[in-house]
Structure formats: C-alpha cells, structure tokens
C-alpha positions in Angstrom: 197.8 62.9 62.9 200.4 62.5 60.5 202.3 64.8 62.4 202.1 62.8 66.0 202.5 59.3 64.5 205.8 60.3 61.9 207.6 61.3 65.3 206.7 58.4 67.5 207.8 56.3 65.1 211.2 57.4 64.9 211.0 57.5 68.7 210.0 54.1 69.3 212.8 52.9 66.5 210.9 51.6 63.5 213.1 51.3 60.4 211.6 55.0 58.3 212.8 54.5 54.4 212.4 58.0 52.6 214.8 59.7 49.3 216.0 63.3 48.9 213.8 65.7 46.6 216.3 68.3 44.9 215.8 69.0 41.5 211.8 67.6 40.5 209.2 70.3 42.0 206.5 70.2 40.1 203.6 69.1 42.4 202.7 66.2 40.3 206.0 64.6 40.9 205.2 64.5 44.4 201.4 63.0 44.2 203.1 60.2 41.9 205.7 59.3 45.0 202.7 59.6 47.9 201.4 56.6 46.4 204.3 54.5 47.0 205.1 53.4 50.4 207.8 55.7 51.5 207.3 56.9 55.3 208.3 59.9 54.4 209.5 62.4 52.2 212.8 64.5 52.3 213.0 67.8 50.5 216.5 69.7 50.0 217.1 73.3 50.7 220.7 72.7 50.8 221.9 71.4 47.3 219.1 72.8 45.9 217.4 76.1 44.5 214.1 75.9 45.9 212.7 78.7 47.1 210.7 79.4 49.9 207.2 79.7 48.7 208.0 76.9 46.1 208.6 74.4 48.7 205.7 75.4 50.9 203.9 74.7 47.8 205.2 70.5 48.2 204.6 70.6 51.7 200.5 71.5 51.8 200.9 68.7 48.8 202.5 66.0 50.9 200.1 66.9 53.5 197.1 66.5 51.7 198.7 63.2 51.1 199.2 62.8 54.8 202.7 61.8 53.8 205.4 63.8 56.6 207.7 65.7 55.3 211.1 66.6 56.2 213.0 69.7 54.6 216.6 69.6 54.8 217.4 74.1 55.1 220.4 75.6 54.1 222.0 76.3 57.3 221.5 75.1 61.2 219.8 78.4 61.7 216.7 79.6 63.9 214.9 81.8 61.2 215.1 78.8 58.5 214.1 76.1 61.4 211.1 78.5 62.2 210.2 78.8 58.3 210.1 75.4 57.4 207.7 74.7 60.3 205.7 77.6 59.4 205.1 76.1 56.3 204.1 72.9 57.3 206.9 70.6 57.4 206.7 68.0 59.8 210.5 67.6 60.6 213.8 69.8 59.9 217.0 68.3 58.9 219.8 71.3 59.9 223.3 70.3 58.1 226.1 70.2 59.0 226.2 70.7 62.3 229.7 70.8 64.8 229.1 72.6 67.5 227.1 72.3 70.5 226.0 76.3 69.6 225.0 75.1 66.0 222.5 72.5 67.8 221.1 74.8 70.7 219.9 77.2 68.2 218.4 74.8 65.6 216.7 72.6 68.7 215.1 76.0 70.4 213.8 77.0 67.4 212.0 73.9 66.7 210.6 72.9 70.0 210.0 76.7 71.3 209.4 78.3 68.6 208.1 81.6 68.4 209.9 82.6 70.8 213.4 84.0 70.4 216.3 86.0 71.9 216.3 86.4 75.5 213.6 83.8 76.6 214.7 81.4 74.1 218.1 81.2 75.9 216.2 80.8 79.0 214.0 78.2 78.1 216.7 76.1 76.8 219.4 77.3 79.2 217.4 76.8 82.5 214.2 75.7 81.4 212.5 79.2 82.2 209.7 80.5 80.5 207.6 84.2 81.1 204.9 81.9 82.5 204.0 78.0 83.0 200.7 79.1 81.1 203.7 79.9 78.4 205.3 76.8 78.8 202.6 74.2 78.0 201.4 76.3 75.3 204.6 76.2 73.1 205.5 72.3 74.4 201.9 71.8 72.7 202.2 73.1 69.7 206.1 72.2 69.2 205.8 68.3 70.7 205.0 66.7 67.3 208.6 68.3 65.4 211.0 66.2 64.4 214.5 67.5 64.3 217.3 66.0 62.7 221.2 67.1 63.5 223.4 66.6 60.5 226.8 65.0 61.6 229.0 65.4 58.8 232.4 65.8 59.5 235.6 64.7 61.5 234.8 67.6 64.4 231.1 66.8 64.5 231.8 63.0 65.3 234.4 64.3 68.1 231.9 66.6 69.8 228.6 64.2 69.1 228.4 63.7 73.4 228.2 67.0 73.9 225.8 67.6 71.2 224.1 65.0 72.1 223.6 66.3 75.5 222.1 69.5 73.9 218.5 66.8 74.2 215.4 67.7 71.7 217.2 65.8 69.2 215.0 63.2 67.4 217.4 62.0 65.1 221.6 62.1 64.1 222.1 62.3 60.4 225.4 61.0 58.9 226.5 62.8 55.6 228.5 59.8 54.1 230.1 62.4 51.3 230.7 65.5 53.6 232.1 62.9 56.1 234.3 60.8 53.7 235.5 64.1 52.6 236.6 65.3 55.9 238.7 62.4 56.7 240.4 62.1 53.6 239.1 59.1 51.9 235.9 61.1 49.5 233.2 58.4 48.7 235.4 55.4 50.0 232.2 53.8 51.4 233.8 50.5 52.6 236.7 52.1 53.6 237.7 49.9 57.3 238.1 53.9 59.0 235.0 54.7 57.3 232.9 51.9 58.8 234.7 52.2 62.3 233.4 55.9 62.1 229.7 55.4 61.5 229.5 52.2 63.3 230.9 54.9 66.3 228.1 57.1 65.5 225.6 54.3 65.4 226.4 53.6 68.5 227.0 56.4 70.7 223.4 57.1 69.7 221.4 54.2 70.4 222.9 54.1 73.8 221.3 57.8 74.2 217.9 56.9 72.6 218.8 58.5 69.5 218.1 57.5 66.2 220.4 57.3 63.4 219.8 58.4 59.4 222.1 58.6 56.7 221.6 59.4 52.6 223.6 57.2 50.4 223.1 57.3 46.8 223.5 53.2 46.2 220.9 50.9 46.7 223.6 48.4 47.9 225.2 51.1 50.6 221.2 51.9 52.1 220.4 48.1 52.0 223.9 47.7 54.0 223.2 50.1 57.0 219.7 49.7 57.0 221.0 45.9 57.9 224.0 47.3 60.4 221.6 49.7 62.8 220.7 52.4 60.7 217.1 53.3 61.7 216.2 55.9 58.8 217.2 55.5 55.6 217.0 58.1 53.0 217.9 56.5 49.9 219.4 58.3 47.4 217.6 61.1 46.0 215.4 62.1 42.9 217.7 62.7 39.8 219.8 59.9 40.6 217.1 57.4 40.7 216.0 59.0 37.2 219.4 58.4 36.0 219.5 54.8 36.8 216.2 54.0 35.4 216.7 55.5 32.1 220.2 54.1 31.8 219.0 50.8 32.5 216.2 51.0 29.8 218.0 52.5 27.7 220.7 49.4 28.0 218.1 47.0 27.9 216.3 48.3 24.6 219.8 48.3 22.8 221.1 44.8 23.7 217.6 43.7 22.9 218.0 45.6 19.3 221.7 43.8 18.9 223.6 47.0 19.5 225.0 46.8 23.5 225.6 50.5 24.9 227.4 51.4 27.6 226.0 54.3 29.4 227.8 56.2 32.5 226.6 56.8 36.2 225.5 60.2 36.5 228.6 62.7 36.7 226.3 65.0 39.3 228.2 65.4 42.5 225.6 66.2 45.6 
C-alpha cells in the first residue's frame, strides 16, 4: 500500500516534501522522523558510507512505518538499481545522469527487473519479452517503483528531451550544487543563469508529465521552488538540520546569559 500510493502521488503532481539521510543510521533516528509528516524519506548512497546491509536495515524500518523510501545509489547502474529494490526501497534516485545510455539502463532495471542482458535490451528496445505470460508478471511486480533521474549538469540539461524520451521516468531531479558547479557559478542560487536553467528544466518536464525534485540545503531556497513549480522537495538533509538547530540554541542560551556568540554555518560540503 505504501508502495502504490507514494507513486501515484508523484504521478498525479501532489507537492512530496522529504530531506536527505547521510550521516545518522541508527534505526532510532529514523522511528523519531516517521512520526513527523514527511511523505517520504531519502537515504544517500552517494555522499555517504552506508553499506549495503546497513541501509536495508532503515528500509524494513521505514516500512514498518509505512513511510516510502527512496535511496539515492552511488552510480546510475543496473546491479545497484536492482539492490535497492531488493531491499525494499520504494523508489531509486540514480545521480548524475547525462546520457540517454545512463537512463536506459537505470529505468530497465527498475521496471523489468530481474531480467538482464539480452532480453532487457529487448524489452526496453522493442518492447519484447520471452513471453506475454513474462510480460505482465514483471509490469506487476515492477509498476509501483519509483525512479528518479538526477540531472546535474550543463550536458544533462542539453540532452533532457532525449532522456526524457527514454519514458519510465517518474521523476527529474536537479542537483543545485553539481549543477551550479558545471556552469561556473558554484552555490550562486539566485544567480539570473541559474534560475533561467531550472526554470528550463521545470518546464520541459511538466509539458512531458514529468515531475520535478531538487535538494537544497536552505529552508529559504526549498520554500522558493516549492512556490516556482517544484513538485518534490527534499529539503536539506540530516547533519545540516542538526547544525542549524544546535547553533541556534546554542545562540539563544548565550545572549539569554549576556555573552552573544557567533557560531558558523556548517563548513561540510555535500
């Protein structure tokens, strides 16, 4: 159920407000942020040490939550697509994605999967499978997936039609640093060229059916697109949330003692 509702809900456009898990994976963390409303939850293989078994350990937790789960793998690859679903997640984020190759393989893997090689080229290719008995079976198991494409640089913006006409793709991801980065203006969020880009992206999208996410790590940047036709918003992400709430304690409890500190933003760069 959670599985089959999470997906048509990005389909049918609600606004989905999640954050990225990297460095807190004790299981307890994750009960504590079931209870809040998030729609769901976003764990990192990328930036991230996280093994494995370690974050098939969150997943059957978020589950018993009924709270989806999306894992965000290392690579747009088939065998760490396959895993992720294997080990319960509900949707796959594959980063970093330019090419329309990048995207085939990512998008068979999640909505044929087992099946690989030579009949996975076919069933994406031509739409061939060994049988129709085949055919339905994987469709049935596969139709609840959610797969996210992350578009996250100069090159992946300029090939997002043909990408895009890959199809099986829930949702386009913008990378706000990786993309910043790539045109030569790194973390200039209001940047005009910036804006133009996304607002491009935003979009090219919606006129395909496609929804759009996007991770920034300010509460004022999220609030911004979410308001500007960003559908899925995954705010900022666990340590930098902690940061901000212990620096603003921590602020608060020394002007309130008559000695005023001034504490940094976190120095981490993810």
């Amino acid at each position: 159920m959670v599985k089959t509702d999470f997906r048509e809900r990005i389909r049918r456009g609600d606004t989905l407000v999640s954050t990225m898990l990297l460095k807190i994976n004790h299981v307890g963390w994750y009960e504590t942020l079931a209870e809040l409303p998030f729609d769901f939850l976003t764990v990192d293989m990328e930036h991230s040490p996280q093994s494995d078994s370690e974050v098939a350990n969150l997943l059957a937790v978020m589950k018993a939550a009924k709270m989806p789960s999306v894992v965000r793998i290392p690579r747009p690859a088939w065998h760490y697509v396959t895993r992720v679903f294997d080990s319960g997640a509900c949707g796959v984020l594959a980063p970093y994605c330019e090419t329309v190759d990048e995207v085939r393989e990512v998008v068979r893997a999640a909505r044929w999967r087992p099946i690989k090689g030579v009949y996975a080229e076919h069933a994406i290719e031509s739409g061939e499978f060994p049988s129709d008995a085949t055919r339905d079976h994987l469709a049935e198991n596969n139709r609840d997936h959610v797969v996210m494409i992350g578009i996250e640089s100069v090159p992946a913006v300029e090939n997002l039609d043909a990408i895009l006409d890959v199809g099986g793709i829930d949702v386009v991801f913008i990378g706000p640093a990786d993309l910043s980065t790539s045109m030569g203006i790194p973390r200039d969020w209001d940047h005009p060229d910036f804006e133009a880009m996304c607002d491009d992206v935003i979009r090219r999208c919606t006129e395909r059916g496609v929804q759009v996410a996007a991770n920034f790590a300010s509460l004022e940047q999220s609030a911004k697109w979410a308001g500007r036709g960003l559908n899925v918003v995954i705010h900022a992400c666990d340590f930098r949330v902690l940061h901000a709430g212990y620096k603003d304690a921590l602020e608060t409890i020394a002007r309130a003692a008559g000695h005023a500190i001034d504490i940094e933003e976190s120095k981490v760069d993810i």
